[in-house]
Backbone as numpy.savetxt, mean C-alpha at the origin, in Angstrom:
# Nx Ny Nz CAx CAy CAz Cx Cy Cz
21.07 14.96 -2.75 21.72 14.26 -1.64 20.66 13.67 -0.72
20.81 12.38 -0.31 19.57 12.01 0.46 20.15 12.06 1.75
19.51 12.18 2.78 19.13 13.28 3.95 18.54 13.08 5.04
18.21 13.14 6.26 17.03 13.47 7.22 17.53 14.19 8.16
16.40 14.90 8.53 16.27 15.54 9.57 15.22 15.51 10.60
15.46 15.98 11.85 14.75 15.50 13.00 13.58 16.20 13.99
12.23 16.15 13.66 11.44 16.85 14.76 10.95 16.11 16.20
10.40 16.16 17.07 10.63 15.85 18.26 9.40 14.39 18.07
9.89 13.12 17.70 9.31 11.82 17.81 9.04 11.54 16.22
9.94 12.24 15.36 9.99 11.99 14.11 11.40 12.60 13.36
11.44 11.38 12.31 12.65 11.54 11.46 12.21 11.78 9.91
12.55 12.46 9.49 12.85 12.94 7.74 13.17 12.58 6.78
12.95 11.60 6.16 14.18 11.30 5.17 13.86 11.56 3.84
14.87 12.45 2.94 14.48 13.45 1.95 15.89 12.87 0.79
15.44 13.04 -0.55 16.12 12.76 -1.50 15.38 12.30 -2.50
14.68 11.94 -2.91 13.65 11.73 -3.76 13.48 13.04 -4.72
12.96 13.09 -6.01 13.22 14.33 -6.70 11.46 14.43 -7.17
10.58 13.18 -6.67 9.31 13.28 -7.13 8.61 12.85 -6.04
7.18 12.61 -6.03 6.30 12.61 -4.88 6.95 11.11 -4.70
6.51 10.64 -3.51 6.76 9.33 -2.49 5.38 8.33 -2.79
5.41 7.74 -3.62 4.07 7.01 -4.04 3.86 5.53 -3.29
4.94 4.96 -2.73 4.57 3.42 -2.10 6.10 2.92 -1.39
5.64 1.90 -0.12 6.79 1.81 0.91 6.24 0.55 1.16
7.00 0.00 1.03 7.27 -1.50 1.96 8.91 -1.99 2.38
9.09 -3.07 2.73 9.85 -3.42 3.70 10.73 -3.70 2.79
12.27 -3.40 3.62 13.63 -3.78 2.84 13.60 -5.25 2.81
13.36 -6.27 4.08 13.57 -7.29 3.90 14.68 -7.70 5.13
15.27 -6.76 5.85 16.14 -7.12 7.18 15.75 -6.10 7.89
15.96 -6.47 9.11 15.10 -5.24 10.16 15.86 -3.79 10.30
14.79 -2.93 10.32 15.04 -2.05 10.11 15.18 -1.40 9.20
14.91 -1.97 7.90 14.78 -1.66 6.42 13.91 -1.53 5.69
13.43 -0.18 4.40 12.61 -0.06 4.67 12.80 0.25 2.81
12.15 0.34 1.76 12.02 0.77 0.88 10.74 1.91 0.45
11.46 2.80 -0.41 10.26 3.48 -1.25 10.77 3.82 -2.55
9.27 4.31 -3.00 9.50 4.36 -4.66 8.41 5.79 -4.93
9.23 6.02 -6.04 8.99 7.78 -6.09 8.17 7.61 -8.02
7.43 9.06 -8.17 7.49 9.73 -9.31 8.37 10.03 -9.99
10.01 10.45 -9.37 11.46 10.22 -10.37 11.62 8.47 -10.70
10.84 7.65 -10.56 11.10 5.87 -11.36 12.49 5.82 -9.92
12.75 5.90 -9.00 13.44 5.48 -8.12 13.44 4.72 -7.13
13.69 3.87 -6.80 13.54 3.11 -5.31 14.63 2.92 -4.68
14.51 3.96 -3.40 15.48 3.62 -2.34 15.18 2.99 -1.10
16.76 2.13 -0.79 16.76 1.59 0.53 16.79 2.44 1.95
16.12 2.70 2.61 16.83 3.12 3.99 16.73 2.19 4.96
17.39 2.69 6.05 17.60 2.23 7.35 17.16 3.48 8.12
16.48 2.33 9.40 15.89 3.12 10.24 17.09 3.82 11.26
17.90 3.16 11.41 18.92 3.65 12.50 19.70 4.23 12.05
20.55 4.35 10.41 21.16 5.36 9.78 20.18 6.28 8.90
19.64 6.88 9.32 18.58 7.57 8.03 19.46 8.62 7.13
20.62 8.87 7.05 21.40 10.21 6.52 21.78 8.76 4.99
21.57 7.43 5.12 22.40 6.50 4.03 21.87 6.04 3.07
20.65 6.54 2.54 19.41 6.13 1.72 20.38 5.46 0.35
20.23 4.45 -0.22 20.92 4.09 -1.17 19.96 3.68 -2.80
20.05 3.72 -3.45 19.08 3.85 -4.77 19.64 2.56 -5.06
18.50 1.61 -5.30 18.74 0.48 -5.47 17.91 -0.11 -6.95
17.12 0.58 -7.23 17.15 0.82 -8.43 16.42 1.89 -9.60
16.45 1.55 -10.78 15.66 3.42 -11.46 15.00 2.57 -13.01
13.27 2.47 -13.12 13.27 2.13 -14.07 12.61 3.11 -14.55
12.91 5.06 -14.90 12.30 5.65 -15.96 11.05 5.92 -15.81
10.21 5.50 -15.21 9.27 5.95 -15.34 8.32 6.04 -13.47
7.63 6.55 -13.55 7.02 6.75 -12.08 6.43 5.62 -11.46
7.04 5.67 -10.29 6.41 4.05 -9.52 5.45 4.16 -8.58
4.22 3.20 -8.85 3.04 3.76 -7.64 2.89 2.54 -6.97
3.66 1.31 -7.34 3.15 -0.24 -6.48 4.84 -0.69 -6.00
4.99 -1.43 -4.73 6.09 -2.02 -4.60 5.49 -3.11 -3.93
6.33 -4.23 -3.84 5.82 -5.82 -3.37 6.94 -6.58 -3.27
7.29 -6.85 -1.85 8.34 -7.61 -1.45 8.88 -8.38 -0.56
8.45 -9.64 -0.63 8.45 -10.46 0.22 9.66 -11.46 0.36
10.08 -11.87 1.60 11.62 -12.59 1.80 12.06 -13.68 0.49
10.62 -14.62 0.29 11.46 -15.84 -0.64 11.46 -15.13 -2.25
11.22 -13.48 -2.43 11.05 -13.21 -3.75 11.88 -12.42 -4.19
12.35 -11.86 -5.43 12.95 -10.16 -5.65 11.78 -9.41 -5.62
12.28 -8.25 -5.39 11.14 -6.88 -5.42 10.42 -6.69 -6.60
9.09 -6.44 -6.17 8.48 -6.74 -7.70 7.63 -4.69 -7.99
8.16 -4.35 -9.28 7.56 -2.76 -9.05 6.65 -2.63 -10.13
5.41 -1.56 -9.92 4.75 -1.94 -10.92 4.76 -0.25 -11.08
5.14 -0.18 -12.50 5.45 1.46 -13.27 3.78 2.37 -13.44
4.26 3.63 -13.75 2.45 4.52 -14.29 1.92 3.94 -15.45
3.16 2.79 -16.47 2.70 2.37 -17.79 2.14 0.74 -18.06
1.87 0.57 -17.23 1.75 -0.79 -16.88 2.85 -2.00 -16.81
4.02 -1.18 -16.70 4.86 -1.99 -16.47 5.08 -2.78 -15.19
5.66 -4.44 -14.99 5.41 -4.82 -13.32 6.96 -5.27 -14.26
7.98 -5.04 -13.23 9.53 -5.31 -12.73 9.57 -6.08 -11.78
10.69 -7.12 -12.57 11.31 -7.71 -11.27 12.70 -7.46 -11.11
13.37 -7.16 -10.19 14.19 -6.52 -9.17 14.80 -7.11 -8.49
16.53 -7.55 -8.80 16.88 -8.28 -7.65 17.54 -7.04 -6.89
17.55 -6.70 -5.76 17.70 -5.34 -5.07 19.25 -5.83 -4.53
19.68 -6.90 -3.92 21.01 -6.74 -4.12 21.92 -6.37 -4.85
21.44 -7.14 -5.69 22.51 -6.77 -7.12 21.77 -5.91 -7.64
21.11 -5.02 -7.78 21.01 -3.86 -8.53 20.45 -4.02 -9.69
20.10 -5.23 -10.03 19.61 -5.87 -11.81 18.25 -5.47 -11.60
17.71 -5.42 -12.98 16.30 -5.47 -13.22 16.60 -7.29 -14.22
15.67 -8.06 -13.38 15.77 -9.54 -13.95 14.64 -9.85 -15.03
13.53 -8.75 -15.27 12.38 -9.16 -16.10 11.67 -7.85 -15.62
10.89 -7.39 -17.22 9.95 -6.22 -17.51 9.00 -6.68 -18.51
7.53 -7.16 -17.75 6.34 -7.48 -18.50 5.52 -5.88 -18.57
5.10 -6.14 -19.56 3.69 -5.00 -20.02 2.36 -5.69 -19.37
2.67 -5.65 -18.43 1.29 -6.56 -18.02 0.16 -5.67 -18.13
0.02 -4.31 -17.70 -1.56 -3.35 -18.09 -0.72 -2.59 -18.80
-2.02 -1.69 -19.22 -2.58 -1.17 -20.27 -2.02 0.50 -19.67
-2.30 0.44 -18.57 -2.46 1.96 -17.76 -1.94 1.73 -16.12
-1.49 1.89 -15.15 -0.70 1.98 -14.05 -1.13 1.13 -13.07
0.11 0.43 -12.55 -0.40 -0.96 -11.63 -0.26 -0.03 -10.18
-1.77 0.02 -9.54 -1.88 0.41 -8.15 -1.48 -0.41 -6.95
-1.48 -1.42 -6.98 -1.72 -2.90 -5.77 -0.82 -3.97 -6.58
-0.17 -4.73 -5.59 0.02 -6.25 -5.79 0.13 -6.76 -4.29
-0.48 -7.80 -4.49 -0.53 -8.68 -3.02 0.11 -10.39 -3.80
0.81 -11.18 -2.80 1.05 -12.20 -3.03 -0.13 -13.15 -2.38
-0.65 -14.50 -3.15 -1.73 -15.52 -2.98 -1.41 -16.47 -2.17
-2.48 -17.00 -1.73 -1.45 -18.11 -0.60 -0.89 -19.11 -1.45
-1.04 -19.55 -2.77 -0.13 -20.57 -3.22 0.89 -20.08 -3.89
1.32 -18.30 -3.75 2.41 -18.09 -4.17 2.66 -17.00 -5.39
1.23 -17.48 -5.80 1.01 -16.31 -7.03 1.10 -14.91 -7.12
1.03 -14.22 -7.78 1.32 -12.70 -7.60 -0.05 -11.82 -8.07
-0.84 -11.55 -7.34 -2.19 -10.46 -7.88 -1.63 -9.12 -8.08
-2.05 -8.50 -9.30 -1.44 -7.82 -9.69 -3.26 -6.75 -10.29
-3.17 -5.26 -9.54 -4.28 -4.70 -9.89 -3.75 -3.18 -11.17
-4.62 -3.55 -11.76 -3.87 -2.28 -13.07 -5.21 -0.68 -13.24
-4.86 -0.03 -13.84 -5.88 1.18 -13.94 -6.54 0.74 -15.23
-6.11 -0.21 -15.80 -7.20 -0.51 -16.67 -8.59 -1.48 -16.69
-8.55 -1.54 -15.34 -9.95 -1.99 -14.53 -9.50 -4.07 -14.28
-8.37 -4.46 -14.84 -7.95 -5.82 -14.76 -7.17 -5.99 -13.58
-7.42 -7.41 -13.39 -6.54 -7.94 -12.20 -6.11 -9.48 -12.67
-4.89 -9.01 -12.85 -3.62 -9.84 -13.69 -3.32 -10.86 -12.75
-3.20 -12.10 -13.01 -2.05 -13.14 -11.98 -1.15 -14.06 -12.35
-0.16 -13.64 -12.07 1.08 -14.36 -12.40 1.79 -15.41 -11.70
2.24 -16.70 -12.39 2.84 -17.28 -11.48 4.21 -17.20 -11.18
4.76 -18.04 -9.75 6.14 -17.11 -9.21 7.06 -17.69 -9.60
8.20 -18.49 -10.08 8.76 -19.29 -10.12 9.83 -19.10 -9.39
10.06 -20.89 -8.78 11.00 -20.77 -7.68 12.22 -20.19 -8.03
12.72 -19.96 -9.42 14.11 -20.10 -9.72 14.33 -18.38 -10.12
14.64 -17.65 -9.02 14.78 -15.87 -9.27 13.75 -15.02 -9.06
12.44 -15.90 -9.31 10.99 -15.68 -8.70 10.49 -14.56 -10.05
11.08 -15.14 -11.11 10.68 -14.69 -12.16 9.02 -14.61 -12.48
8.54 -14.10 -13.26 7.10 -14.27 -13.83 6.46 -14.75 -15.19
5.40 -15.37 -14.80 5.00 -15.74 -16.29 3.53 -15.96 -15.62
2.11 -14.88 -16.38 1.10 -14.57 -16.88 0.32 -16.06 -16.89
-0.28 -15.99 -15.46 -1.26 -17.19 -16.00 -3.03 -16.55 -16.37
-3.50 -15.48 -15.99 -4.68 -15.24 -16.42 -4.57 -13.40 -16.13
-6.00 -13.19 -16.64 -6.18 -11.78 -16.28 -7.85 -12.03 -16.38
-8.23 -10.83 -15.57 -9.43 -10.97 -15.31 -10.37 -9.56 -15.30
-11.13 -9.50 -15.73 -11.50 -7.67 -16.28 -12.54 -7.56 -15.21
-12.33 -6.83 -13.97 -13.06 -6.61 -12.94 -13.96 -5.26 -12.90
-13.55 -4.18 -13.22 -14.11 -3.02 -13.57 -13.63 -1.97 -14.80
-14.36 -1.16 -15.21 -14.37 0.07 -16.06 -13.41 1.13 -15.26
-13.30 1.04 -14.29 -12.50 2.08 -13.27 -10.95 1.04 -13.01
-10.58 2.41 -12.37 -9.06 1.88 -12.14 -9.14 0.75 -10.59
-8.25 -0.28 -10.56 -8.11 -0.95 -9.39 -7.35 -0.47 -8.81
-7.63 0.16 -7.40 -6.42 0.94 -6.76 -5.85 0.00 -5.53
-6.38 -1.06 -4.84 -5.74 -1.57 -4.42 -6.38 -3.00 -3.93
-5.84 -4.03 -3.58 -5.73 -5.30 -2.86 -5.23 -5.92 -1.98
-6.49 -6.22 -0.72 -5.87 -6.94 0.70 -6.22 -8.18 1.01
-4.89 -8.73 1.08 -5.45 -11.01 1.27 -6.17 -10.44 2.92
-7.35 -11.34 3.04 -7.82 -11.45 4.11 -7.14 -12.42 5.69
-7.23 -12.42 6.30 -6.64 -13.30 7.50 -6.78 -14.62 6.84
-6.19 -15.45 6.89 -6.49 -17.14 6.64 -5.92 -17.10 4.97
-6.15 -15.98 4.28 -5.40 -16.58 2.88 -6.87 -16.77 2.13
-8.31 -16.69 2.93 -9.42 -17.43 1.74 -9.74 -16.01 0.87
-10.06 -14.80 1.29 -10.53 -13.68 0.03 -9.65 -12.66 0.09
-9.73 -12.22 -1.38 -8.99 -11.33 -1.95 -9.98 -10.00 -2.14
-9.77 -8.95 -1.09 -10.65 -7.77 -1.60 -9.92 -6.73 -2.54
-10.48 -6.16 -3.53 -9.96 -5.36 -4.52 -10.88 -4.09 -4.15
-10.24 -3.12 -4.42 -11.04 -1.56 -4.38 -11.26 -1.12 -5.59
-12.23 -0.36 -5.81 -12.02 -0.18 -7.21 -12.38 1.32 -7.84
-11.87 2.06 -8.61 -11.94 3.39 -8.80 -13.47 3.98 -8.98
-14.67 3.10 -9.62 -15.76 3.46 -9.38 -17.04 3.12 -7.82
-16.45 3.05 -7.17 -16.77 3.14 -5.65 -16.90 1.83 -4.93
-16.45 0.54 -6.09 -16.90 -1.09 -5.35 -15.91 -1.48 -4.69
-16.19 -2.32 -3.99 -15.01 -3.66 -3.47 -15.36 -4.76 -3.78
-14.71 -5.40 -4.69 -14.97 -6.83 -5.15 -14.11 -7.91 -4.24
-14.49 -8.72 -3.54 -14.45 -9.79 -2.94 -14.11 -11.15 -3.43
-13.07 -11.45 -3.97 -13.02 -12.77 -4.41 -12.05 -13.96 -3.51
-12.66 -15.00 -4.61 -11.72 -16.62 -3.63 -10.73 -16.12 -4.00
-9.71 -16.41 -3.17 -8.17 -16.14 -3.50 -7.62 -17.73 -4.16
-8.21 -18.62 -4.43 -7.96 -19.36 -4.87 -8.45 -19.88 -6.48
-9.44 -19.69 -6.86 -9.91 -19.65 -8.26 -10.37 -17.82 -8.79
-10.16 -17.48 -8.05 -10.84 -15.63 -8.34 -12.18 -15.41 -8.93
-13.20 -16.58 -8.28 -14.39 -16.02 -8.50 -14.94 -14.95 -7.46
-15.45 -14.43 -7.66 -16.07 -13.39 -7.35 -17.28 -13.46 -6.03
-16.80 -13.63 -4.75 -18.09 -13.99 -3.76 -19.05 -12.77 -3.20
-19.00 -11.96 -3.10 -19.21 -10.50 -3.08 -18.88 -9.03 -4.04
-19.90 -8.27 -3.95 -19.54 -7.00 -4.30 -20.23 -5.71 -3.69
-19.20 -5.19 -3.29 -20.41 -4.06 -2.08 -19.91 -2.89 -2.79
-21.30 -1.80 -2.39 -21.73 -0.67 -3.21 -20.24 -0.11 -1.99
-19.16 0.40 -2.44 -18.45 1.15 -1.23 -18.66 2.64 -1.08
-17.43 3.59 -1.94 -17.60 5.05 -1.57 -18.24 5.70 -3.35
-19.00 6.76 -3.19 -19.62 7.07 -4.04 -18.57 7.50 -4.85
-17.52 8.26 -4.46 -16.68 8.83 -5.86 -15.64 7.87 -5.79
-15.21 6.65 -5.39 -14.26 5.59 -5.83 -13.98 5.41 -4.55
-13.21 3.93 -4.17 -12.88 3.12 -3.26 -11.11 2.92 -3.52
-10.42 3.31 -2.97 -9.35 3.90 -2.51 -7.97 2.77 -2.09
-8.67 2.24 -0.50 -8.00 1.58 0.48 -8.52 0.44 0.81
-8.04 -0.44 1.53 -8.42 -1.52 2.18 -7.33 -1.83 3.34
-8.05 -2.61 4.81 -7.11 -3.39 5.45 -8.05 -3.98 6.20
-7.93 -5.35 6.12 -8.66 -6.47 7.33 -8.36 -5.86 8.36
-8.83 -6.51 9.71 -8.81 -6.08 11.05 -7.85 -7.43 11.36
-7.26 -7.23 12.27 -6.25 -8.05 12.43 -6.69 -8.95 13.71
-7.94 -8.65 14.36 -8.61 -9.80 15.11 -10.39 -9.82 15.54
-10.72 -8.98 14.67 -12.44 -9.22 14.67 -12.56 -9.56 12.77
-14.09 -9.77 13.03 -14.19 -10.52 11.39 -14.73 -8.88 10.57
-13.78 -7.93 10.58 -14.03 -6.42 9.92 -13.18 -6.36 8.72
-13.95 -6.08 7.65 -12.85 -5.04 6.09 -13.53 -3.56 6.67
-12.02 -3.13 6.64 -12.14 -1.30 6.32 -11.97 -0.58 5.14
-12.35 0.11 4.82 -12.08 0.70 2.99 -12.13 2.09 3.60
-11.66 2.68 2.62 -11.19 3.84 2.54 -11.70 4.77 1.16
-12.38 5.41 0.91 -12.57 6.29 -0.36 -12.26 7.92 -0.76
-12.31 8.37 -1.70 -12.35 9.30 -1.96 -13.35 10.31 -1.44
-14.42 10.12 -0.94 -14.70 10.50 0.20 -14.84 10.75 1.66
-13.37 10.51 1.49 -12.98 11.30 2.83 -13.49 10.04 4.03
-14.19 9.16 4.05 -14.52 8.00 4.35 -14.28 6.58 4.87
-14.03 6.43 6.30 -13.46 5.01 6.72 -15.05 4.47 6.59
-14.87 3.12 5.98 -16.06 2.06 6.22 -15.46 0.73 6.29
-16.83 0.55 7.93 -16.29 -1.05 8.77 -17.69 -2.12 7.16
-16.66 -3.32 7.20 -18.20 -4.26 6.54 -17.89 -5.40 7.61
-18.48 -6.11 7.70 -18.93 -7.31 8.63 -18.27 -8.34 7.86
-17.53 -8.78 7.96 -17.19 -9.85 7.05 -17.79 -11.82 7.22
-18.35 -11.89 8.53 -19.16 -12.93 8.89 -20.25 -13.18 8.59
-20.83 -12.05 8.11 -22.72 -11.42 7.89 -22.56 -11.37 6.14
-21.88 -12.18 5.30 -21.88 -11.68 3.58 -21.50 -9.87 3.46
-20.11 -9.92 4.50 -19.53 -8.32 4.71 -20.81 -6.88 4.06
-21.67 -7.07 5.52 -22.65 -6.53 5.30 -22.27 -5.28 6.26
-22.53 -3.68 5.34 -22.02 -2.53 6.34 -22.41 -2.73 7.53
-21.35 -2.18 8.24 -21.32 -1.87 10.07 -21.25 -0.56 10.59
-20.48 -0.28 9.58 -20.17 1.51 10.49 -19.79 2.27 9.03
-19.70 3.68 9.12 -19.10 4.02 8.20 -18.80 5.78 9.28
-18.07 6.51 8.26 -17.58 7.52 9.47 -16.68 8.58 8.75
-16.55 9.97 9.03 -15.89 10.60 8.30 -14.39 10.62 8.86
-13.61 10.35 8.22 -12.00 10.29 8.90 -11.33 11.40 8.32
-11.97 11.78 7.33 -10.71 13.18 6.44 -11.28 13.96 5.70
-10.73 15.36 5.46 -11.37 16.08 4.35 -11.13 15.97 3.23
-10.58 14.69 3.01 -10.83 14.50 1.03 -10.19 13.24 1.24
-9.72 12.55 -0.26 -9.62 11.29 -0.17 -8.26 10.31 0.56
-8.83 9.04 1.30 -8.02 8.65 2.12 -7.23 7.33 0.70
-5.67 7.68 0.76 -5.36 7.14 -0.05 -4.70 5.79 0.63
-4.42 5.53 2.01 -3.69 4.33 2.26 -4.59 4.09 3.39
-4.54 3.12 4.11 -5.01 2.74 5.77 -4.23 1.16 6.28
-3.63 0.85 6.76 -3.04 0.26 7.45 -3.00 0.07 9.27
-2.99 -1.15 9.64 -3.17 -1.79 10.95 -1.59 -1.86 11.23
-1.59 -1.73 12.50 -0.16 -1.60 13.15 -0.40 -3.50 13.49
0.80 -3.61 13.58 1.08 -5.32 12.95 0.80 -5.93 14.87
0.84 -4.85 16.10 0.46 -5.07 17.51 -1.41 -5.55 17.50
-1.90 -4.74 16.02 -3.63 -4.97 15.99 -4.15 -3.65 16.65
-2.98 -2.95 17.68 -3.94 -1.60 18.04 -4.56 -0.60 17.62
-3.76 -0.26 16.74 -4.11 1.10 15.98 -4.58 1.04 14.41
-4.92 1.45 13.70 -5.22 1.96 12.45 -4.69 3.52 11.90
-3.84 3.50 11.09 -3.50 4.63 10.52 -4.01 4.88 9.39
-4.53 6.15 9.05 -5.17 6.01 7.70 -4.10 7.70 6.98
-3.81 7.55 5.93 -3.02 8.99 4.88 -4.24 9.42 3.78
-4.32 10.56 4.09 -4.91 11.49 3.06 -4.48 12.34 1.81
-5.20 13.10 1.19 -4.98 13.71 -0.04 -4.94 15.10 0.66
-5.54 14.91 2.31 -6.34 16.05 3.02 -4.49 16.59 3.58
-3.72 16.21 3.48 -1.85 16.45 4.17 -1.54 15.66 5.19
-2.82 15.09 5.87 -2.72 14.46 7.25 -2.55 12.67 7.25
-2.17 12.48 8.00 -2.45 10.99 8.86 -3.35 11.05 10.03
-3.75 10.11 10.63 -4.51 9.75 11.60 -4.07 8.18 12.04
-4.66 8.19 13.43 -4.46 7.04 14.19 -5.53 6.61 14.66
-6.48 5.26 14.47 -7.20 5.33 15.19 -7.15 4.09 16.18
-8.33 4.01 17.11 -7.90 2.61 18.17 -8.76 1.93 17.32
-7.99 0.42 17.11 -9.13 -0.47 16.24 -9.81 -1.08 17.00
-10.06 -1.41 18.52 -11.26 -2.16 19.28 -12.48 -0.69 19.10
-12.27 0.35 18.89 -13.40 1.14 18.50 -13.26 2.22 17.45
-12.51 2.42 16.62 -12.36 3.21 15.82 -12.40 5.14 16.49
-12.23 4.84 17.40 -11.86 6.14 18.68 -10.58 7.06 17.82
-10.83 8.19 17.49 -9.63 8.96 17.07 -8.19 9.25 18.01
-6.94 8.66 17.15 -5.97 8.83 18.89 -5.19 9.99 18.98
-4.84 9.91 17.34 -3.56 11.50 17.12 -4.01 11.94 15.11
-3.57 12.98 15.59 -3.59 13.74 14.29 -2.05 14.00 13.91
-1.47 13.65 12.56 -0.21 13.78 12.23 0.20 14.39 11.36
0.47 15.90 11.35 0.46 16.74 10.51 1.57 17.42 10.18
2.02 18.64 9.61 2.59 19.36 9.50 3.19 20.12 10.73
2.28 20.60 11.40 2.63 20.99 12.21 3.31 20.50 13.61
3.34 18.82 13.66 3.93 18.10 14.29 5.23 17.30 13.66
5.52 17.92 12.57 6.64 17.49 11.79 6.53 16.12 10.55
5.14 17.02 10.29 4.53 15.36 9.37 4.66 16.45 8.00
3.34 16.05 6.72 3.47 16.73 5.62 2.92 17.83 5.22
3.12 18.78 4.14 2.74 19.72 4.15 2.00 19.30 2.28
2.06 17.98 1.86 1.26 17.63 0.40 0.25 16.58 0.92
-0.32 16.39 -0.22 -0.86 14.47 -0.24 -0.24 13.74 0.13
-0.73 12.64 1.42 0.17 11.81 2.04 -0.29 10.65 1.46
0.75 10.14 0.86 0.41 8.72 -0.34 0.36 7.18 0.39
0.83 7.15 1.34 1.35 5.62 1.66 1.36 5.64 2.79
1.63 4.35 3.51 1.98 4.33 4.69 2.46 2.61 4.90
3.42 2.69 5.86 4.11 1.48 6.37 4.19 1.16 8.05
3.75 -0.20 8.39 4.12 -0.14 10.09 5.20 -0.98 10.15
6.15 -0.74 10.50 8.13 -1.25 10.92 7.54 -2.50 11.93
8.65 -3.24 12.00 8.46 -4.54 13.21 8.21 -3.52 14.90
9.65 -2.61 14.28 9.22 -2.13 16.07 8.62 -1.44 16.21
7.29 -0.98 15.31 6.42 0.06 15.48 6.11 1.39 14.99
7.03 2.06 14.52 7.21 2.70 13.79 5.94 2.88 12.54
5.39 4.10 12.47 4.90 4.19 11.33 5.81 4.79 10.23
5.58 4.71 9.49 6.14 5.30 8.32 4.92 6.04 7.30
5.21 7.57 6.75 4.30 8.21 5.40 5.04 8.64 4.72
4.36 8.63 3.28 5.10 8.87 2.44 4.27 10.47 1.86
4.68 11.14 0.90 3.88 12.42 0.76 4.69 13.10 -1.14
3.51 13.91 -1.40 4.07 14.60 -2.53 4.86 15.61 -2.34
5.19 15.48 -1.02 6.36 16.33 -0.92 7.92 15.93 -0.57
7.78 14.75 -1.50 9.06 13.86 -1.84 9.34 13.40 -0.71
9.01 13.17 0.31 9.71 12.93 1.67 9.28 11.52 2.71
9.84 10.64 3.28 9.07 9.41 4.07 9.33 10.42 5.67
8.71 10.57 6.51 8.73 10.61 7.66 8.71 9.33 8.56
8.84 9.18 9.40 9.06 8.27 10.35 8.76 8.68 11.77
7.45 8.16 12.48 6.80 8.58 13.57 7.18 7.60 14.75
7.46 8.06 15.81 7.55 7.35 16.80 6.11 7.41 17.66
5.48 6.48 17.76 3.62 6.40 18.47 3.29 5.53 19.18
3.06 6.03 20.21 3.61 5.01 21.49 1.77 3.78 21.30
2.37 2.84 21.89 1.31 1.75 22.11 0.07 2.12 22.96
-1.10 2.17 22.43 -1.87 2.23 23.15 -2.84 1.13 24.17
């Protein structure tokens, strides 16, 4: 039965039968999707959280979701499967084998295309078509020996940073996908990514426990680097205001930090009604709201006031 319940500046929402692997937006306010290890993706609402509705189930465990207004939901399975999803109607409209081994990331290109990062070290791109926003495979591109765990379009639409399971971030044009950079990132793999939403900064995130600032004006030459967690940071995300930075761990926790200095603001734990597994994901709502997701099947929902 899906569910929530309430601790004091946070909500619960439980029904999921496997860990909580990825969350993005329903697509009308206040809506919010996730997708689980049971192959499930449900809708909620922020203002009814007791109405979670399963909108769809493809079998196998989901670790990528991608969904943007002019598209259907696009999911990418542990088998390299990427789905397309019309979430109203409940259809699955198209199922490519696009990798080999589990799609971590998809980001959409500024002309529309779909980047698509797989564990078999490739980064797939597909084009969208206007008509259902179906797919069809225009290249693939073999970026590393390690898994690609994730991809962030930069401000302006010009680079595409990729993370990559053996500790790099590859830097490419988002427009031909050559390759303009590659920085040495975290020693046991590179995790996360999120631009800064108004200085010229990439943040990454690794398996070592590890926030790192790069310069992105200077040939994104390191700036800072800093311990944020006791083991690996699997998501990091900018609150869409530019204030804060949230980063989810493997460590049970979240964190907040201020992004004009990377200043620690709150710790979000268990014991404040956060998780008690690996916190997999994370989402920031229009009105602020964070959202985590965790292996303990569950999305929480934080209320965190503006700093």
């Amino acid at each position: 039965m899906l569910s929530a319940t309430v601790f004091p500046g946070t909500t619960r929402f439980t029904g999921h039968k496997g860990p909580v692997y990825a969350l993005c937006s329903g697509g009308a306010e206040g809506e919010f999707l996730s997708a689980s290890g049971d192959g499930t993706v449900v809708r909620w609402n922020l203002g009814s959280p007791g109405t979670g509705l399963v909108v769809a189930k493809v079998g196998r465990a989901i670790f990528a979701l991608h969904h943007s207004p002019s598209h259907p939901l696009y999911i990418g399975d542990e088998d390299g499967g990427l789905h397309v999803v019309d979430v109203q109607g409940h259809a699955e409209l198209q199922l490519e084998r696009a990798h080999r081994k589990g799609i971590f990331s998809m980001a959409t290109l500024p002309d529309g295309r779909l980047a698509v990062a797989g564990g078999d070290g490739m980064l797939s791109v597909w084009l969208t078509h206007a008509q259902g926003g179906l797919l069809s495979l225009q290249r693939s591109i073999p970026l590393s020996d390690a898994k690609l765990r994730c991809l962030a379009l930069g401000p302006g639409g010009r680079h595409l940073a990729v993370a990559c399971g053996d500790g790099s971030i590859h830097i490419l044009d988002s427009t031909d996908l050559n390759e303009q950079f590659t920085l040495s990132g975290h020693d046991l793999g590179a995790n996360s990514l999120a631009w800064h939403p108004h200085k010229p900064v990439l943040v990454s995130g690794g398996k070592d426990g590890h926030l790192r600032l790069w310069r992105t004006d200077t040939a994104f030459s390191p700036l800072h680097a800093f311990p944020a967690h006791k083991d690996a940071i699997y998501s990091i995300a900018f609150s869409l205001d530019g204030t804060r930075l949230a980063s989810a761990s493997r460590d049970k926790t979240a964190k907040l930090w201020a992004s004009s200095s990377f200043d620690p603001l709150r710790k979000l734990d268990r014991n404040h009604g956060g998780h008690g597994y690996s916190v997999n994901a994370l989402l920031w709502t229009d009105n602020g709201t964070l959202l985590t997701a965790s292996d303990d099947k569950a999305v929480v929902a934080w209320e965190v006031p503006v700093v």
